[in-house]
C-alpha positions as CSV (number, residue, x, y, z in Angstrom):
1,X,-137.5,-264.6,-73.2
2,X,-136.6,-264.2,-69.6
3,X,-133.0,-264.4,-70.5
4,X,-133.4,-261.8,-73.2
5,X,-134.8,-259.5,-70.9
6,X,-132.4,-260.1,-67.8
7,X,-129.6,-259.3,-70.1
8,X,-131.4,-256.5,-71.3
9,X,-131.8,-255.1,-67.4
10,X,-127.7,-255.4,-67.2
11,X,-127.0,-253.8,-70.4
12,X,-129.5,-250.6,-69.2
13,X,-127.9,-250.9,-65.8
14,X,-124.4,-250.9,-66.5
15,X,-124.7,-248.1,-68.8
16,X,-126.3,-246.2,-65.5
17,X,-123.8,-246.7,-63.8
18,X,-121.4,-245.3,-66.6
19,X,-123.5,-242.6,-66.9
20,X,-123.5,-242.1,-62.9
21,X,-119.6,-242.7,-62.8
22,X,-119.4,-239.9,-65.4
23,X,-121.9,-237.5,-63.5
24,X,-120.0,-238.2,-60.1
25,X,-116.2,-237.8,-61.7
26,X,-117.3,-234.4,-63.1
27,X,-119.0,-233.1,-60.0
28,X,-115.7,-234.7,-57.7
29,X,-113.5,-232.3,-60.6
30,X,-115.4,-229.3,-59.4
31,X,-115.2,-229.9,-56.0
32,X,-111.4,-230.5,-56.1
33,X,-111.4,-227.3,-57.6
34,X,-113.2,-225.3,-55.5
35,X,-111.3,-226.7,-52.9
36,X,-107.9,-225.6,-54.5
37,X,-109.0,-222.2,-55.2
38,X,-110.4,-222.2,-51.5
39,X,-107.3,-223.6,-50.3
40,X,-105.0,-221.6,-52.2
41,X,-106.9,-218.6,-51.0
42,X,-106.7,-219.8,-47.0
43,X,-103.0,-220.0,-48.0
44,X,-102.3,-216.5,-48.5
45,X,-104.5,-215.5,-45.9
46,X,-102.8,-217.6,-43.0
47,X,-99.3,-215.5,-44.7
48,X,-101.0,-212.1,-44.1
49,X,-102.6,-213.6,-40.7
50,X,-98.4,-214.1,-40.0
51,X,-97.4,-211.1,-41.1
52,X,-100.3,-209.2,-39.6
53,X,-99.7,-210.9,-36.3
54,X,-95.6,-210.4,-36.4
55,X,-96.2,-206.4,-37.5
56,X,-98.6,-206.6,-34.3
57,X,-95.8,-208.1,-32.0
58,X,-93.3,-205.5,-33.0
59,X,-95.7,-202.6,-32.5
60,X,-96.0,-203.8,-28.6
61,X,-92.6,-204.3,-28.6
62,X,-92.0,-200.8,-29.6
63,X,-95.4,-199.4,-27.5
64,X,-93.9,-201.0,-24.5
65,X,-90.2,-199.3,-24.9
66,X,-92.1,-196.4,-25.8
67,X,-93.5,-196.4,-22.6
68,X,-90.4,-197.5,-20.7
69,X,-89.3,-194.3,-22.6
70,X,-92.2,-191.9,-21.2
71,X,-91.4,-193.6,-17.7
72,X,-87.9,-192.6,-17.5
73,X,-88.3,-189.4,-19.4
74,X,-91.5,-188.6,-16.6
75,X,-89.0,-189.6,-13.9
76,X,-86.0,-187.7,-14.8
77,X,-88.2,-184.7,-15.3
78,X,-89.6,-184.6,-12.2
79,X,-86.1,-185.1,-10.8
80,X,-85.2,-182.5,-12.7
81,X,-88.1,-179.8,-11.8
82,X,-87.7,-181.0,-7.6
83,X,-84.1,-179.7,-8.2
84,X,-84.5,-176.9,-10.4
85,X,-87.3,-175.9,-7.0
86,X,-84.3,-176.5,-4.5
87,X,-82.3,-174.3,-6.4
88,X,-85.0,-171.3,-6.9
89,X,-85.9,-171.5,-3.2
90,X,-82.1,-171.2,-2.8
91,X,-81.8,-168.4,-4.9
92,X,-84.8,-166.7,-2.8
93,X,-82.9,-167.0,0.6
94,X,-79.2,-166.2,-0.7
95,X,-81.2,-163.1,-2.4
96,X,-82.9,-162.3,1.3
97,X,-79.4,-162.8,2.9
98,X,-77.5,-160.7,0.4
99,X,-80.1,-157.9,0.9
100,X,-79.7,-158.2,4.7
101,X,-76.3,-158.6,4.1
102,X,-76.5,-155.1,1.8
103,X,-78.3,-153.1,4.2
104,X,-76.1,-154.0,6.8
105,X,-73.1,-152.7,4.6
106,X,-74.5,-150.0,4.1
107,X,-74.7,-149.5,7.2
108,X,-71.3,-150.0,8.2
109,X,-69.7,-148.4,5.3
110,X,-71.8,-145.5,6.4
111,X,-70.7,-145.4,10.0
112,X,-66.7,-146.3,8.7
113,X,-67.2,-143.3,6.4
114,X,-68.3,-140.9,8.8
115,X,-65.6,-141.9,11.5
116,X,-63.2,-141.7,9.1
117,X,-64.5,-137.5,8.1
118,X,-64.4,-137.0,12.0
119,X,-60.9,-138.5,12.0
120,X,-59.8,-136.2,8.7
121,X,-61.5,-132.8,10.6
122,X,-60.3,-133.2,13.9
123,X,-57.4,-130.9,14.7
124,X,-54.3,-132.5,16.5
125,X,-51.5,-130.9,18.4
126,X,-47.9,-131.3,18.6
127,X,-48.6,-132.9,21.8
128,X,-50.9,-135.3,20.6
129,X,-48.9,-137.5,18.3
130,X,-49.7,-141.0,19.9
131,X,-52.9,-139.9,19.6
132,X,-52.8,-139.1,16.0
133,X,-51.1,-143.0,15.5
134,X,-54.2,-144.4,17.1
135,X,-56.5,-142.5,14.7
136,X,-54.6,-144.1,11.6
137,X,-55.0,-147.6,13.7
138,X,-59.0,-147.2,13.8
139,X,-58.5,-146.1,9.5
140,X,-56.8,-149.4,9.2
141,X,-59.3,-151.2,11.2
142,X,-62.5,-149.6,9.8
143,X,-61.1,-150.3,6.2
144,X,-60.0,-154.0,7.2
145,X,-63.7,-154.7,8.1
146,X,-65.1,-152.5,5.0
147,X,-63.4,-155.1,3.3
148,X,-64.0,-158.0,4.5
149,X,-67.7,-156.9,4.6
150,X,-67.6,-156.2,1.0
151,X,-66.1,-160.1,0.4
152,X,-68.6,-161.4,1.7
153,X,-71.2,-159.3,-0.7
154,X,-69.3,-160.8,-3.4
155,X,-69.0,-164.4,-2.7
156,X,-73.1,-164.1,-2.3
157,X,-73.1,-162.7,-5.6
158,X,-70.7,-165.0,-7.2
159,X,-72.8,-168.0,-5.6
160,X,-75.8,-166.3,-7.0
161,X,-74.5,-166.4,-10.2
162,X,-73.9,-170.2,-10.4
163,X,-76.9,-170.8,-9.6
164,X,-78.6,-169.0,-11.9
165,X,-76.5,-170.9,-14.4
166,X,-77.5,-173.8,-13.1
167,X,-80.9,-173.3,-13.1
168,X,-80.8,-172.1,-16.3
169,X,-79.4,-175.5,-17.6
170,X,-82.1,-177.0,-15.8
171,X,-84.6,-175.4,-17.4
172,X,-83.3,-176.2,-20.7
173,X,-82.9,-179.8,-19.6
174,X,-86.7,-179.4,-19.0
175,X,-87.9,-177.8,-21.8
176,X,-85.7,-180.3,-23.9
177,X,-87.5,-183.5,-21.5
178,X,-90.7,-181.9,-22.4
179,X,-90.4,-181.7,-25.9
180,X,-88.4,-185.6,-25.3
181,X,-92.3,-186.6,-23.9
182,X,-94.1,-184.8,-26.3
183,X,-92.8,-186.2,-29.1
184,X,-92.8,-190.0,-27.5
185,X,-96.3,-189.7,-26.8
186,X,-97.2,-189.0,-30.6
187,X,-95.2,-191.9,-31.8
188,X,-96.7,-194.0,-29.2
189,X,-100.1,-192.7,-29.9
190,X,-99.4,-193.3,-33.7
191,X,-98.0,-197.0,-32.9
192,X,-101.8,-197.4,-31.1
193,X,-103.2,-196.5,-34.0
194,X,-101.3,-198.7,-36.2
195,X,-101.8,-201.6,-33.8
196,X,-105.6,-200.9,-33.7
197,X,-105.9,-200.7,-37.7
198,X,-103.8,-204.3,-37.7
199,X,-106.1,-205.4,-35.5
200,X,-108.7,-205.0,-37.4
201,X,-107.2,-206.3,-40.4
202,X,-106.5,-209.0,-38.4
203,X,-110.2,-209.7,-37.0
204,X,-111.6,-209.0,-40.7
205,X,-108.9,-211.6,-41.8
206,X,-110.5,-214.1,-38.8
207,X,-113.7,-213.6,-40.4
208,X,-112.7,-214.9,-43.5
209,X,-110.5,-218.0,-42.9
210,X,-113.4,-219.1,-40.4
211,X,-115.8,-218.7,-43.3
212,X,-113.3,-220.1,-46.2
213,X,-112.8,-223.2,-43.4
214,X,-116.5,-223.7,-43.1
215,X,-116.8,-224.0,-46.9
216,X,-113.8,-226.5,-47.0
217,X,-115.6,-228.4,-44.5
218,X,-118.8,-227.9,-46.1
219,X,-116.7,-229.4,-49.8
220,X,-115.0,-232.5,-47.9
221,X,-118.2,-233.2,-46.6
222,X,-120.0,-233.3,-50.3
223,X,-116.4,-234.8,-51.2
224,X,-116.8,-237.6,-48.8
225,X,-120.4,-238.4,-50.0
226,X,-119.2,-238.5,-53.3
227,X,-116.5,-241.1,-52.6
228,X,-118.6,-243.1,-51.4
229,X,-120.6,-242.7,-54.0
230,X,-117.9,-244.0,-56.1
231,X,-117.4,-246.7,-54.2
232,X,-120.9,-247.6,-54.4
233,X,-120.8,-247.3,-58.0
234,X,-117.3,-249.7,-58.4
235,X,-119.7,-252.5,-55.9
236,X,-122.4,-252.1,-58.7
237,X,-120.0,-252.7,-61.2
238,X,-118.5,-255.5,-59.6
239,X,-121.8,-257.3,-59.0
240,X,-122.9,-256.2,-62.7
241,X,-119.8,-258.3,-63.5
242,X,-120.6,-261.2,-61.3
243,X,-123.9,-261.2,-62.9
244,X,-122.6,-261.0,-66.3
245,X,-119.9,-264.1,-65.2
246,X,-123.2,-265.7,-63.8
247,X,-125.0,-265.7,-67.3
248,X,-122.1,-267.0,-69.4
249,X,-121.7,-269.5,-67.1
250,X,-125.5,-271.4,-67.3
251,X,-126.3,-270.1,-71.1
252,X,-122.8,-271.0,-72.7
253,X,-124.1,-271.4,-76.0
254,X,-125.1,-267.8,-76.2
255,X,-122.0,-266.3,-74.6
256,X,-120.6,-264.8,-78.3
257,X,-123.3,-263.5,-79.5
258,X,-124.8,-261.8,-76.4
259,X,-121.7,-260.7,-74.5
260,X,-122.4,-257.5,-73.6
261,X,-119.5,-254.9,-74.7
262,X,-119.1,-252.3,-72.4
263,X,-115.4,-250.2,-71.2
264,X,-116.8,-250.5,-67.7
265,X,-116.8,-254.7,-67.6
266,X,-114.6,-256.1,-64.9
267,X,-111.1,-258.2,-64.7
268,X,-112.5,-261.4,-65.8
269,X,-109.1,-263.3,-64.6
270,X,-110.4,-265.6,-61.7
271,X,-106.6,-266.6,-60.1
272,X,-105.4,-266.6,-57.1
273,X,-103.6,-262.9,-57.5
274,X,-101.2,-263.1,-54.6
275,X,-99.8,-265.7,-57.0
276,X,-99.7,-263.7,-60.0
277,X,-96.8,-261.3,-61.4
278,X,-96.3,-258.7,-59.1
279,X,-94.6,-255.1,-60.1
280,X,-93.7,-252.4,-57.7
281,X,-95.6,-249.0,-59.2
282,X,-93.3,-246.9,-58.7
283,X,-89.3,-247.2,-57.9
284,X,-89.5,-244.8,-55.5
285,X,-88.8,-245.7,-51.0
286,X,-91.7,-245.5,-48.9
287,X,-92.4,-242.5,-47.0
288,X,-95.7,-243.7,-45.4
289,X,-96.3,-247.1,-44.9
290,X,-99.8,-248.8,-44.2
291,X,-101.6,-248.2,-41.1
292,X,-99.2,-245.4,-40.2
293,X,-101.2,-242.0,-39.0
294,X,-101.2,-239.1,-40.8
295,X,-103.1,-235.9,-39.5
296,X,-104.6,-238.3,-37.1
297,X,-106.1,-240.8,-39.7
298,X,-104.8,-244.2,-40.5
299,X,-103.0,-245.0,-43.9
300,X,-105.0,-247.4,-45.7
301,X,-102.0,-247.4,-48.6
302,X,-98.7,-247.1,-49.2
303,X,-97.3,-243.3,-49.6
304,X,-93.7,-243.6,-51.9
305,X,-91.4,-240.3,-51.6
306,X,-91.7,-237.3,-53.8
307,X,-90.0,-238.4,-57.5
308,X,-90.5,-236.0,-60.4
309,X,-91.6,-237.3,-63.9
310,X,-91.0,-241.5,-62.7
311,X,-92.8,-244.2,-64.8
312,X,-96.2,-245.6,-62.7
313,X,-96.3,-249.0,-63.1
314,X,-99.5,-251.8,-63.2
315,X,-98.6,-254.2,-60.2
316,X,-100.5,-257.2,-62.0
317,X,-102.7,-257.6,-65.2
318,X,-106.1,-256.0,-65.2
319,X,-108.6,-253.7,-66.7
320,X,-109.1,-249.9,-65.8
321,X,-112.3,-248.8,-64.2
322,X,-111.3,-245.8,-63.3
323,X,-109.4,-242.5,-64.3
324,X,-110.6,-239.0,-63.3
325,X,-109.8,-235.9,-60.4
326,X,-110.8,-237.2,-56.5
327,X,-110.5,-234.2,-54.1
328,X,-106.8,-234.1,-51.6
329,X,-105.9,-237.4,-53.9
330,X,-105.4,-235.8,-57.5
331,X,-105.2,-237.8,-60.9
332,X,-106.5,-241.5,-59.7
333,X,-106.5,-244.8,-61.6
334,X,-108.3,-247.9,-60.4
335,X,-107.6,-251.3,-62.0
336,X,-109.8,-254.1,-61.6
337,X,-107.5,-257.3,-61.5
338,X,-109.9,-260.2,-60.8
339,X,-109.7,-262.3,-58.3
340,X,-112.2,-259.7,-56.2
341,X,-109.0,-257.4,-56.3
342,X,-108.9,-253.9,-57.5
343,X,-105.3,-251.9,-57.1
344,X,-105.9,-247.5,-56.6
345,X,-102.9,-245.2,-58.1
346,X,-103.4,-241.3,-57.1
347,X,-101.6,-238.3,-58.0
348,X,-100.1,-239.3,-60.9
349,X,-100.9,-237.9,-64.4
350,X,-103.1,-240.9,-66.2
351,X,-101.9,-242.7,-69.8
352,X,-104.4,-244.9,-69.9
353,X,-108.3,-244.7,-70.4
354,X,-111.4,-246.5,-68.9
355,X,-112.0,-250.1,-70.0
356,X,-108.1,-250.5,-71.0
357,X,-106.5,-253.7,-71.1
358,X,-103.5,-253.5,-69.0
359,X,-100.1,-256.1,-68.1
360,X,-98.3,-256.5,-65.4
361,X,-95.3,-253.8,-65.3
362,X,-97.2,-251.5,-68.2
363,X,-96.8,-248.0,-67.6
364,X,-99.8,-246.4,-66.5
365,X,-99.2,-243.0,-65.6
366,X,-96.1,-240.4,-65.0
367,X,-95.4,-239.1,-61.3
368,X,-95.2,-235.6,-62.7
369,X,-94.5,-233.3,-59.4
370,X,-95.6,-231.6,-56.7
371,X,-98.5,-230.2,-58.3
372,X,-100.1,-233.4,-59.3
373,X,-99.0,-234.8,-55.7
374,X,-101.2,-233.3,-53.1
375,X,-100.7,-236.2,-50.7
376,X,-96.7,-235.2,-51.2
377,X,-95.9,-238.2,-53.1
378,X,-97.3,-241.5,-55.2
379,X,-100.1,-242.7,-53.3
380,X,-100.8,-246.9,-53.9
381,X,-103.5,-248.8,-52.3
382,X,-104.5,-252.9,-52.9
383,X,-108.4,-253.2,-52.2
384,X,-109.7,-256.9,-51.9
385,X,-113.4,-257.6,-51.7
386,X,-113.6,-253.4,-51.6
387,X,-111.6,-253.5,-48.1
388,X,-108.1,-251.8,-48.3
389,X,-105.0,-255.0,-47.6
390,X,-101.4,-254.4,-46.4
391,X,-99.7,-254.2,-50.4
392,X,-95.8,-253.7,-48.3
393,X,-94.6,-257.0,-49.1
394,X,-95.7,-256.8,-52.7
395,X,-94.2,-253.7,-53.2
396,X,-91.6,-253.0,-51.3
């Protein structure tokens, strides 16, 4: 009677713990979903982060020439306006001196004119011809200096002149500077505004990695319980095995007709397996070997290369315990080989089904590609007594 209900017990708790592994594979499927989409999402978010930050690097660039820009254009135009001022407050005392310089003419011309009347009206004599030479002297002279005076007048003028032109250039140069500085400061008030908008893309964009990260974070952590849930679950069903070994062994006689049938029974092979038929999983080099780092945690497997659509072997003969979707591993296969050994296969797409019967050097699975292959490649662990053992010499 006691027997009866002990097996009983094992029957009800090994189809729990099916029931369990079930419950836990679906719920580790929708997390490594979540996490895809989440993933996939942070993806194209860091590429607009990139972009928005390299659009906000050229718009300094270009704020800071602009401003080298309205530096030079602010110097030159000052330059510009002190000597435009020279040139007017030239203008002002060449205008004084050639008004001076007029009157003063005038005044000569004036006295030259009336010198020469008195010359034209005064009577001479026969007597008087040296003095009539010296009269046509002083005409000579007084028109020499009329002359000269007038030259002068003139080259004042003609002086004038260029700089008027000049300072009418200058205030073109000006007007053309000003309209130079207007226009830069519009273009860099527009790249301000450009560069404030990206920034605020960019701090909206902040706001949403940070929270996309913290669900990530918030997934692994619900991912890692539910591993080691799993694992919890493959212990069980280990020890449900060793129970089950543990009953055939004192109640022989009953063995046959109360074995208990279930996909989820262990590897019943009790051999040493390091002795056993080993096959390499995958013909494929290593990329990772075991206890290497990656992202700061140790391998526990072996990692082989990238290979697209490669046959996944069985290294030894076993039973599969496992098939289903674990988070950042993809497609994994666990087969139980006896002997307290258990071999893991991940991101591979499965052939085989819980509770299989499987040889050494069977095809298993197919390494598909790089969708199926989150870690980048085949990933192959070798668990004894649930702890994760150096597989390189087998495999390699």
């Amino acid at each position: 009677m006691k027997l009866k209900l002990l097996i009983c017990f094992i029957v009800y708790s090994v189809t729990s713990l099916a029931l369990d592994s079930s419950n836990v594979n679906r719920n580790l499927h929708e997390i490594n979903t979540k996490i895809n989409q989440v993933n996939s999402g942070l993806i194209k978010k860091h590429q607009q982060q990139q972009n928005i930050s390299q659009a906000l690097k050229s718009s300094e660039e270009a704020i800071n020439q602009s401003s080298v820009l309205l530096s030079k254009l602010k110097s030159k135009r000052l330059v510009t306006i002190q000597q435009l001022s020279n040139i007017r407050n030239s203008l002002t005392e060449m205008q004084q001196s050639i008004a001076t310089t007029q009157s003063s003419l005038h005044n000569i011309i004036r006295q030259i004119y009336q010198q020469i009347q008195y010359l034209k009206t005064k009577k001479q004599s026969i007597l008087s011809g040296n003095e009539g030479s010296d009269e046509n002297r002083k005409k000579v002279y007084l028109i020499a200096i009329l002359k000269q005076e007038q030259n002068k007048l003139q080259l004042l003028q003609n002086k004038i002149n260029r700089l008027n032109a000049i300072s009418d250039n200058l205030q073109k140069e000006i007007t053309q500077l000003n309209n130079k500085l207007g226009n830069t400061v519009t273009q860099q008030q527009k790249l301000q505004n450009d560069q404030q908008k990206q920034s605020q893309k960019s701090q909206v964009l902040k706001t949403q990695i940070d929270e996309d990260e913290l669900q990530i974070n918030h997934l692994k952590e619900q991912q890692t319980k539910l591993n080691h849930l799993m694992n919890q679950i493959i212990a069980n069903e280990l020890a449900a095995k060793a129970k089950e070994q543990h009953i055939h062994k004192i109640n022989p006689e009953n063995s046959n007709k109360e074995q208990i049938a279930d996909n989820n029974a262990g590897y019943n092979d009790t051999s040493s397996f390091l002795l056993r038929k080993i096959t390499k999983p995958i013909n494929a080099k290593i990329a990772l070997g075991f206890g290497a780092t990656r992202d700061n945690v140790a391998n526990k497997g072996v990692l082989f290369n990238y290979t697209e659509n490669a046959n996944v072997q069985a290294v030894s003969d076993g039973k599969v315990m496992f098939t289903g979707n674990l988070p950042g591993f993809g497609r994994v296969i666990i087969i139980d080989h006896g002997n307290d050994y258990m071999s893991i296969y991940s991101g591979v797409i499965s052939q085989v089904k819980v509770g299989a019967k499987i040889t050494a050097g069977q095809i298993i699975a197919n390494s598909g590609n790089k969708d199926n292959q989150p870690l980048g490649g085949v990933y192959f662990e070798l668990r004894h007594l649930g702890k994760p053992v150096d597989p390189t010499k087998l495999v390699s």
